[in-house]
C-alpha positions in Angstrom: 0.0 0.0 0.0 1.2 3.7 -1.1 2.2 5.9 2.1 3.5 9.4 2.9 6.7 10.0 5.4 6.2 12.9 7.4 9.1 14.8 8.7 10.9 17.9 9.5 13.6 17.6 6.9 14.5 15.8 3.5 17.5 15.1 1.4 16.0 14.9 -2.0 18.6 15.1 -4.8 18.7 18.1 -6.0 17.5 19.9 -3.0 16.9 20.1 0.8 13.3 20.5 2.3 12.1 21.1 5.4 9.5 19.5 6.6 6.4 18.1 4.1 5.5 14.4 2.5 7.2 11.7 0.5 5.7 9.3 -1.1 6.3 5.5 -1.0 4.6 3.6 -3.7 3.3 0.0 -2.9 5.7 -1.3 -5.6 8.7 -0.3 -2.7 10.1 3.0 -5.4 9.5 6.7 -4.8 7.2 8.6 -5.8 6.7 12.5 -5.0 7.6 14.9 -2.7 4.9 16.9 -1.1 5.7 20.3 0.7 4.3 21.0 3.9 1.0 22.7 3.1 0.0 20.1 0.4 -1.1 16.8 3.3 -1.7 14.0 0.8 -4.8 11.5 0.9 -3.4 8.1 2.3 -1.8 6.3 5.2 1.2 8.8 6.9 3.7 7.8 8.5 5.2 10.2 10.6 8.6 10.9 11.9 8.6 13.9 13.9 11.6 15.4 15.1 13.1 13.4 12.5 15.6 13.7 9.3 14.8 11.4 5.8 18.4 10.8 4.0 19.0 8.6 0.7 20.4 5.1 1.9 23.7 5.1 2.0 26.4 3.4 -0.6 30.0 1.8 0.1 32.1 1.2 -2.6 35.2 0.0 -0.8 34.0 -2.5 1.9 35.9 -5.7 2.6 33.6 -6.8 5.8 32.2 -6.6 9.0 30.8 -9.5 11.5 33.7 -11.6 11.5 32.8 -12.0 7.7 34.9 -11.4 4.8 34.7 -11.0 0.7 38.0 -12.8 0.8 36.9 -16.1 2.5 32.9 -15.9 4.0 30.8 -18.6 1.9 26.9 -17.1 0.5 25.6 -17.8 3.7 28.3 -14.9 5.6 28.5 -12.6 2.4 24.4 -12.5 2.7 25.0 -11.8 6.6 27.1 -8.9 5.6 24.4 -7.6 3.5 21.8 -8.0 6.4 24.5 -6.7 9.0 25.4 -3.0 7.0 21.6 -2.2 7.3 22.5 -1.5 11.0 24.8 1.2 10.0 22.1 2.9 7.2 24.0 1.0 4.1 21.3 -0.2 1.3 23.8 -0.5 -1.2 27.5 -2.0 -1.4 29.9 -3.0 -3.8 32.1 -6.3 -1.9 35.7 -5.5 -2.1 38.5 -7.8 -2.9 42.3 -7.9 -1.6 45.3 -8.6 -3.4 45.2 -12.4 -3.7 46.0 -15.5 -5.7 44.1 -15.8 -9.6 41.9 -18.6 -8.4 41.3 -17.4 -5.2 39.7 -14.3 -7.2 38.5 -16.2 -9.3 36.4 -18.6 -6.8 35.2 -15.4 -5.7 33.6 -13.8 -9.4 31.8 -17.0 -9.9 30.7 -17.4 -6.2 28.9 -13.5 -6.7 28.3 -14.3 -9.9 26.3 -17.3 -9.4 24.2 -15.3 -6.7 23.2 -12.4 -8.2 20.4 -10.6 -6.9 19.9 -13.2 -4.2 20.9 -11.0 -0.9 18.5 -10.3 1.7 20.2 -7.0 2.8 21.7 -4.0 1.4 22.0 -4.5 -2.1 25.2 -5.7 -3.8 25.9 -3.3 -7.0 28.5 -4.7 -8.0 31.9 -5.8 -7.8 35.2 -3.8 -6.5 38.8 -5.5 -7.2 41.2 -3.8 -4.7 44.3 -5.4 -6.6 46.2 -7.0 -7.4 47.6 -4.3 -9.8 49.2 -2.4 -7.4 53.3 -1.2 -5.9 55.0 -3.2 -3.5 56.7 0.0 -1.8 53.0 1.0 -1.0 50.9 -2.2 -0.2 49.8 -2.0 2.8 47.6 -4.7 4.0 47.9 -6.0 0.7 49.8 -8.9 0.1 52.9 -8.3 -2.1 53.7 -11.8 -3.2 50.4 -11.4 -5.4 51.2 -8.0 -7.1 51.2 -8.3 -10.6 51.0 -5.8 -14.1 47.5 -5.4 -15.3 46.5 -7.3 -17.9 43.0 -7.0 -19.8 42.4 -10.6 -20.9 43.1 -11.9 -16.9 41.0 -8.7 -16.1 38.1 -9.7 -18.7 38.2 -13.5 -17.9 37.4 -12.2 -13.9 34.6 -10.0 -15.6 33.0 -13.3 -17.4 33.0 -15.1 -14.2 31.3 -12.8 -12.4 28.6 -12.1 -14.6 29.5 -8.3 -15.4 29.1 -7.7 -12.0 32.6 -6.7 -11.7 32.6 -2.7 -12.4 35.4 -1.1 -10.1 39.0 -1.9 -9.7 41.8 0.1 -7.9 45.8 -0.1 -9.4 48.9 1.8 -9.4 49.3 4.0 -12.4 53.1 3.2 -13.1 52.8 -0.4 -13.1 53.9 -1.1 -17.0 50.6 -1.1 -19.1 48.3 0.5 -17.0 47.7 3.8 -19.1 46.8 0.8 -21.7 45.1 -1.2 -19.7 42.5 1.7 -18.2 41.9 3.3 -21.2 40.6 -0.5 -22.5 38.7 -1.2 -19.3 36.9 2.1 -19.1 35.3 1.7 -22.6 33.8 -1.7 -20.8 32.1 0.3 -18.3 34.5 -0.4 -15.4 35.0 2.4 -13.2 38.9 2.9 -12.4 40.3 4.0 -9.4 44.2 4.7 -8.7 46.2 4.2 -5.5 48.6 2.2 -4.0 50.7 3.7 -5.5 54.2 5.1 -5.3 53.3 7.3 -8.7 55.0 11.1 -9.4 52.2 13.0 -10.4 52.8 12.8 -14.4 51.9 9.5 -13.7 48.8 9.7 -11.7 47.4 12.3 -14.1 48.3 10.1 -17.2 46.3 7.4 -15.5 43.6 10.0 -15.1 43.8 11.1 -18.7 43.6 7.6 -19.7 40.5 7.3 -18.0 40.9 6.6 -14.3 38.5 8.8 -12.4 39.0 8.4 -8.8 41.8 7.8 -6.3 41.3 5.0 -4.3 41.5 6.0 0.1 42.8 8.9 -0.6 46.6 9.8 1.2 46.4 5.9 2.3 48.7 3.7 0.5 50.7 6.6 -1.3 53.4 8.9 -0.3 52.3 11.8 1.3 51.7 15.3 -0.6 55.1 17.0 -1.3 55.7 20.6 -2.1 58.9 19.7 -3.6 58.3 16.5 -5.7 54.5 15.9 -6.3 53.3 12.7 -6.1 49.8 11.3 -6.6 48.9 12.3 -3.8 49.1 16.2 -4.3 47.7 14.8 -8.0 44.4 13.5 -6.2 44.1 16.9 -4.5 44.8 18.7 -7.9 43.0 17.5 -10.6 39.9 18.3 -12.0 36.9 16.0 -12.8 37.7 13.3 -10.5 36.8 11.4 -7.4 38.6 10.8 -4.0 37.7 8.5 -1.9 38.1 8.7 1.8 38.2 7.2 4.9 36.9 9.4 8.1 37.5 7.6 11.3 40.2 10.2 12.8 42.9 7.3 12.2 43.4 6.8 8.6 43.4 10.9 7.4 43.0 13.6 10.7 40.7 15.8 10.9 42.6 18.8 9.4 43.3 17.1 6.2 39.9 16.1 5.9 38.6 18.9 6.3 41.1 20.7 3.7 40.8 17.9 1.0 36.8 18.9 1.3 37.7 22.2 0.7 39.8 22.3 -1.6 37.7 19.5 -4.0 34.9 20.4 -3.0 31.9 18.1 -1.4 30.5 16.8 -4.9 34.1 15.0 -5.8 34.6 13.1 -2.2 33.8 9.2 -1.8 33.2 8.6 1.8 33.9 4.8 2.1 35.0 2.2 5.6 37.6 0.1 4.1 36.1 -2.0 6.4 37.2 -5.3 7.2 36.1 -8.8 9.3 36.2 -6.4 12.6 33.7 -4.1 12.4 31.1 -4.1 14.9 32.9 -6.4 16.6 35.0 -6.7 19.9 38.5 -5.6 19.9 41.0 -8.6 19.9 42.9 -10.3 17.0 41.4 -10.8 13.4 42.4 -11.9 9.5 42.5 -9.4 6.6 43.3 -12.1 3.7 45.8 -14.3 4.8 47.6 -11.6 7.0 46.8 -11.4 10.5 46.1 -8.3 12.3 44.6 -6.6 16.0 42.5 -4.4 16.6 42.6 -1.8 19.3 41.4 1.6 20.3 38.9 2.2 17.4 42.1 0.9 14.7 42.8 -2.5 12.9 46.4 -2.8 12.7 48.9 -5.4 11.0 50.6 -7.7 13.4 53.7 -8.1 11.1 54.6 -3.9 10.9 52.0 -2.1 12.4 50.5 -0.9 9.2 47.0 0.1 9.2 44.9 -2.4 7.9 41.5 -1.8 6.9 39.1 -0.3 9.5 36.6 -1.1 11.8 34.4 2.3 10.4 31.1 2.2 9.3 29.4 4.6 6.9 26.8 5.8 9.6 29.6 6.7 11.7 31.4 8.7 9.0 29.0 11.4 8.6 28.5 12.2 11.7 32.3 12.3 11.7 32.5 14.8 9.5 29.7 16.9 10.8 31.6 16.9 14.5 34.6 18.2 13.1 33.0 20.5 10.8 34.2 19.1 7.6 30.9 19.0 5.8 27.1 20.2 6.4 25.1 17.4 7.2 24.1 18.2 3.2 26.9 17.2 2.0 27.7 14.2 4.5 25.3 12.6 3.5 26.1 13.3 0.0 29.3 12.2 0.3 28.0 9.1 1.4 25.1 8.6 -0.9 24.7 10.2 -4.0 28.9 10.8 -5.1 29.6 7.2 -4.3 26.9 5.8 -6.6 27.9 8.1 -9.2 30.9 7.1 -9.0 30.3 3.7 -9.4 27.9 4.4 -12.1 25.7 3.4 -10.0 23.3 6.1 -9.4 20.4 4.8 -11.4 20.0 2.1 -8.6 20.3 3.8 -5.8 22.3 7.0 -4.3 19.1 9.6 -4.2 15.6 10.3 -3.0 14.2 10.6 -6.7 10.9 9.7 -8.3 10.8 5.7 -9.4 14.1 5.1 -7.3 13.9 1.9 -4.9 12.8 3.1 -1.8 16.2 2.7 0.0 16.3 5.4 3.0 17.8 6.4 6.2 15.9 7.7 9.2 18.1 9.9 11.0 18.4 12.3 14.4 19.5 15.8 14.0 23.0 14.7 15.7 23.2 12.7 12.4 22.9 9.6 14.5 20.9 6.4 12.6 17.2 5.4 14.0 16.3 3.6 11.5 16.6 2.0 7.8 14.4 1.4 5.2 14.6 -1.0 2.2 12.7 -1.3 -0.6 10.2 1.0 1.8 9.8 -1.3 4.3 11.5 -0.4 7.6 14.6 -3.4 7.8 16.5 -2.0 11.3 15.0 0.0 14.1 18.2 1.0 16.2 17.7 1.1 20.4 16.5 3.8 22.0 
């Protein structure tokens, strides 16, 4: 049955309203918004006090619950989906590590054979974190997998996961990337660039090849230089592109998150978790692909270096991160988090927005940006405690 949410504020997708009606056809889509003075006919459901955001999307998640993209059978992976609605997430794209051809592999046909079968938020797609990336800056990744890109290994993961594999991040410089983006873009596969130990001729040939984001931005790549740019100061530079970023206080501090907003300007910033088997879990010791890590005081760390590795963050968490520290307007947080990852993605046909004929895929929230509830398809999918 067709109903109205009432509430004092709503983050349609061109515009913010206060107060008035939206409308949430009984085939679980959008239909219109209603200003305050014009009370539809129908069943209301109302929220007072109350703020009505697009659900949000991450496009660089590797797990939560103690499961993982790496190694969680259907069963976990569809927990994952269910899990993320307690932090406002409708929509994900399940992030790989570096790791072995057939382990990747396993893992295109496994999604590929399930498509459209989760319960939860909504898997868009596909992201390949690796394993096209630079030893000097791999992180968590493992560098005995690191390899040069190559479109036919690239295409044959693509077949097996039944085009649902749309994203990958790699290093610029390694040999036949300019060659290998400007192929994969023309597919439809969103390209993302980072780490990477590139100068910034070589992050902005990647761009000009195609690439249009930067993948966790000022993670995994040397830091911006005013002497000798790097791709880094490239992802802070150029125009037209994407950067994602990771806001739990840990991986980028405040003040550079709040300047890298500035400077690109809300509309070109990703916020994603990089969130790995951890999150919402209990601090202690975990697995981030076959490397094995602790976590401690709000941080997942590498046992073998220290190295960050992944987070525990969840996307709910990140806006009203960057609200606190007066990064963003709760506007653009939730933009941030919404809409710019899904277009990124090319996504934003799914999901992303509050638009007409949309899937009904929205976020209750406080006014202190905290989550109350989450709705999917409109039907109301996680009530949070009061």
């Amino acid at each position: 049955m067709t109903y109205y949410i009432h509430a004092d504020k709503f983050f349609l997708e061109n515009v913010t309203e206060d107060g008035g009606y939206l409308e949430v056809q009984d085939d679980g889509k959008f239909g219109f918004y209603y200003p305050e003075n014009e009370t539809p006919t129908g069943k209301i459901v109302d929220y007072p006090g109350k703020w009505i955001a697009p659900g949000l999307v991450d496009t660089h998640v590797h797990g939560s619950l103690k499961e993982d993209v790496m190694v969680s059978e259907w069963d976990g992976i569809n927990r994952l989906s269910e899990g993320f609605l307690r932090s406002g997430v409708t929509s994900w794209l399940p992030t790989t590590y570096t790791a072995d051809e057939n382990t990747l592999t396993r893992i295109c046909q496994m999604f590929g054979a399930r498509k459209g079968e989760e319960t939860g938020a909504k898997i868009q797609g596909l992201h390949f974190e690796g394993p096209y990336f630079t030893a000097e800056h791999a992180g968590a990744e493992n560098p005995k997998y690191l390899l040069d890109p190559s479109i036919k290994q690239f295409n044959d993961w693509r077949d097996q996961s039944e085009g649902l594999l749309n994203k990958i991040s790699l290093a610029p410089e390694r040999k036949g990337a300019k060659e290998f983006i400007r192929t994969v873009v023309k597919e439809g596969v969103v390209v993302s660039l980072g780490h990477s130990s590139a100068t910034y001729a070589q992050a902005k040939a990647g761009v000009e090849a195609g690439a249009t984001m930067f993948t966790h931005t000022f993670n995994g790549m040397p830091d911006p230089s005013h002497h000798d740019s790097s791709i880094s100061n490239a992802a802070m530079d150029l125009h037209n592109v994407t950067d994602e970023l990771i806001c739990d206080g840990h991986h980028v501090k405040k003040e550079l998150v709040r300047s890298l907003i500035k400077i690109k300007g809300a509309e070109h910033i990703c916020l994603i978790t990089d969130c790995m088997e951890a999150g919402m879990m209990p601090d202690g010791d975990y697995m981030l692909g076959e490397l094995p890590v602790y976590v401690k005081d709000g941080m997942a760390r590498l046992k073998d270096g220290d190295n960050l590795a992944g987070s525990i963050l969840q996307l709910n968490v990140a806006i009203k991160n960057v609200v606190d520290w007066n990064a963003a307007t709760p506007e653009e947080a939730i933009m941030m988090a919404s809409y710019v990852p899904a277009k990124s993605a090319n996504i934003l046909d799914k999901c992303g927005s509050i638009a007409p004929d949309k899937p009904a895929d929205f976020i209750v929230l406080n006014p202190d940006m905290t989550l109350s509830e989450t709705y999917l398809n409109g039907k109301s999918r996680y009530q949070a405690k009061k």
